[in-house]
C-alpha positions in Angstrom: -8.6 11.3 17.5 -8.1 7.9 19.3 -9.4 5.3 17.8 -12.7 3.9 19.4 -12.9 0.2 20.5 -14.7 -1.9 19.3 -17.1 -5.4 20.4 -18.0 -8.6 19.0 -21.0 -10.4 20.0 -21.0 -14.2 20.0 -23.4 -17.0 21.3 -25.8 -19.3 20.1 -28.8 -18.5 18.3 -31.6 -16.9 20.2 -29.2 -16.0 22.8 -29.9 -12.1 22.8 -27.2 -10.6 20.9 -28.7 -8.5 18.3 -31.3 -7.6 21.5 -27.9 -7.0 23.5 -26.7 -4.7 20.2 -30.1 -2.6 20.6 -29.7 -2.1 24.4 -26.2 -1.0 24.5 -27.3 1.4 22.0 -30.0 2.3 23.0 -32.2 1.5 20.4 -35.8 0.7 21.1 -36.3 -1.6 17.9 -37.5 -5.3 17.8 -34.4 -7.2 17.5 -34.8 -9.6 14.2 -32.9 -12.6 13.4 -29.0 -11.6 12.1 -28.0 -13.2 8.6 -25.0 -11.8 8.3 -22.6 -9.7 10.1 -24.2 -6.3 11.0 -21.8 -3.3 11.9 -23.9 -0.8 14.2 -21.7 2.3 16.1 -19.2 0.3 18.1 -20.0 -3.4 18.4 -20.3 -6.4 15.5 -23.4 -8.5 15.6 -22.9 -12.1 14.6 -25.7 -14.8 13.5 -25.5 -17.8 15.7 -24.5 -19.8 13.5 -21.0 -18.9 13.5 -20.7 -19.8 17.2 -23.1 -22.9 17.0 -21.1 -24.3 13.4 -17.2 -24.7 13.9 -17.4 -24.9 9.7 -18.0 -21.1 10.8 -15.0 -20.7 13.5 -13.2 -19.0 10.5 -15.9 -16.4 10.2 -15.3 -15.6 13.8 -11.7 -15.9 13.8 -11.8 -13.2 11.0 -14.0 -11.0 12.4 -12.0 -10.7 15.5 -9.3 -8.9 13.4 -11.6 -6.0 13.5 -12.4 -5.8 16.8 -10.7 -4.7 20.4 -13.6 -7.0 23.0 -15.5 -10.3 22.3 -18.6 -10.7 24.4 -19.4 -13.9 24.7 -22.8 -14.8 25.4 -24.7 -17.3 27.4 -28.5 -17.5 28.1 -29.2 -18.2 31.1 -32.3 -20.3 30.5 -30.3 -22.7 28.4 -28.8 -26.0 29.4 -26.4 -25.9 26.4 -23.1 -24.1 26.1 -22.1 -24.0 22.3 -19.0 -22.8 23.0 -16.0 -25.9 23.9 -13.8 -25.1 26.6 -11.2 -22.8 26.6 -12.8 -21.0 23.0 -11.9 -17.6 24.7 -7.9 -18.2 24.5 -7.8 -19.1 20.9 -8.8 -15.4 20.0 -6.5 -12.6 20.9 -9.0 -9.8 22.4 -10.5 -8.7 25.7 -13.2 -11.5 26.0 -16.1 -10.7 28.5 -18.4 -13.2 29.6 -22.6 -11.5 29.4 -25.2 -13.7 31.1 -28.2 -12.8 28.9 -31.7 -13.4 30.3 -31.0 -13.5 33.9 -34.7 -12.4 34.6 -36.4 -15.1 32.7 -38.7 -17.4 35.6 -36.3 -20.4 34.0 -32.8 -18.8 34.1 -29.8 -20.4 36.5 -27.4 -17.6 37.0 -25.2 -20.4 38.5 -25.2 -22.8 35.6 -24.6 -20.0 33.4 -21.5 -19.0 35.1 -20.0 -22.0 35.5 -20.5 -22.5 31.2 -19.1 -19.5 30.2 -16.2 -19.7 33.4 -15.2 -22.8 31.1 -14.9 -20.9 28.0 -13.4 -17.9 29.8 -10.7 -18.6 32.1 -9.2 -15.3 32.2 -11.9 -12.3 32.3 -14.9 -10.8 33.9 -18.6 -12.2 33.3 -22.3 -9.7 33.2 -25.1 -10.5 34.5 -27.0 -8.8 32.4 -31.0 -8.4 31.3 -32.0 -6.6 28.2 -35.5 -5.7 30.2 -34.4 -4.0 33.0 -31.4 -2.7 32.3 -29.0 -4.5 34.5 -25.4 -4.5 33.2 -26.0 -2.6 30.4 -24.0 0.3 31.5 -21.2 -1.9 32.8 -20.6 -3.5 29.4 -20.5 -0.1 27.9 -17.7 0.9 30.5 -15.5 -2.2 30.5 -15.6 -2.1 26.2 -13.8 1.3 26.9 -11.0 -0.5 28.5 -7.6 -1.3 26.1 -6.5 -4.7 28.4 -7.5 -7.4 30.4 -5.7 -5.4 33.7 -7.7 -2.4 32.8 -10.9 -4.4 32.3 -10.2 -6.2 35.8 -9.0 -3.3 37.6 -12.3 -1.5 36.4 -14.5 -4.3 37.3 -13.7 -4.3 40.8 -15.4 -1.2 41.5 -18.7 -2.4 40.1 -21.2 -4.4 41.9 -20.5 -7.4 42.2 -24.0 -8.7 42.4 -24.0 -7.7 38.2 -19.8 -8.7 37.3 -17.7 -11.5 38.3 -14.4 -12.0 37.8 
C-alpha cells in the first residue's frame, strides 16, 4: 500500500486551521482552540503559537519531518503576516499558500496574497472559506500530489478564481 501524504497546517492564532482541519474532513464539529499538536486522518494541526513564537520554529521544523505538504495560512481579515519572508524555503516540503476567511465583510484577498506570495515564492495559494466550501476540494487534490511540478501542473486546471500560482 502507498503510503498516504500527509499536511501540516501553520498560521497565526485564530487563523482557521483547526476549522480548516474539520472542513477538509469533513467534520461538522466546533473547531476549539489547539494546545498541542493534533494528528487527525491525513493532516497535523498546529497551535498558533508555534508560527506566531520563533522560540517555537523548532516545534515546526520538527513537525515537518512527518509530513509531505505545509499549508500555510493567512486570514484574510488580518493586517499581520506572522510569518517573515521567505519562511516557506527553510522547510523542505510542498508548501501551499490557503487564504482563510475570504468571505468575511472585512477580508482583502489582495493583501492576503501579496503576504503569503512573500513567504511562498515557489508554490500555489487557495482561496479558500470554511463556510461555503470554496477550495476545500482543491486542497484535498493538490495534498495528493508528491512535488511541487505535480502540485503546479495540477493547479492549472483548477479555477483560477480559487488557486494562484
Amino acid at each position: 500500500m502507498a503510503k498516504q501524504n500527509r499536511a501540516m497546517l501553520i498560521g497565526a492564532i485564530g487563523a482557521g486551521k483547526s476549522t480548516l482541519t474539520n472542513k477538509l474532513l469533513g467534520r461538522d464539529v466546533q473547531a476549539v482552540k489547539t494546545q498541542a499538536l493534533i494528528y487527525r486522518d491525513w493532516i497535523v494541526d498546529t497551535p498558533g503559537e508555534y508560527t506566531e513564537n520563533p522560540l517555537f520554529y523548532k516545534n515546526i521544523m520538527a513537525t515537518a519531518l512527518e509530513v509531505t505538504h505545509v499549508l500555510y495560512l493567512q486570514d484574510a481579515t488580518k493586517k499581520k503576516n506572522i510569518f517573515p519572508p521567505g519562511f516557506s524555503t527553510g522547510i523542505n516540503k510542498i508548501p501551499i499558500g490557503v487564504i482563510t476567511k475570504s468571505d468575511a465583510e472585512a477580508a482583502d484577498i489582495e493583501r492576503a496574497k501579496k503576504k503569503l506570495k512573500s513567504v511562498i515564492p515557489r508554490g500555489v495559494m487557495i482561496i479558500t472559506s470554511s463556510v461555503t466550501g470554496k477550495g476545500i476540494e482543491e486542497i484535498r487534490k493538490l495534498v495528493q500530489c508528491n512535488s511541487l511540478d505535480e502540485v503546479k501542473s495540477a493547479a492549472k486546471e483548477m479555477d483560477p478564481e480559487t488557486v494562484i500560482f
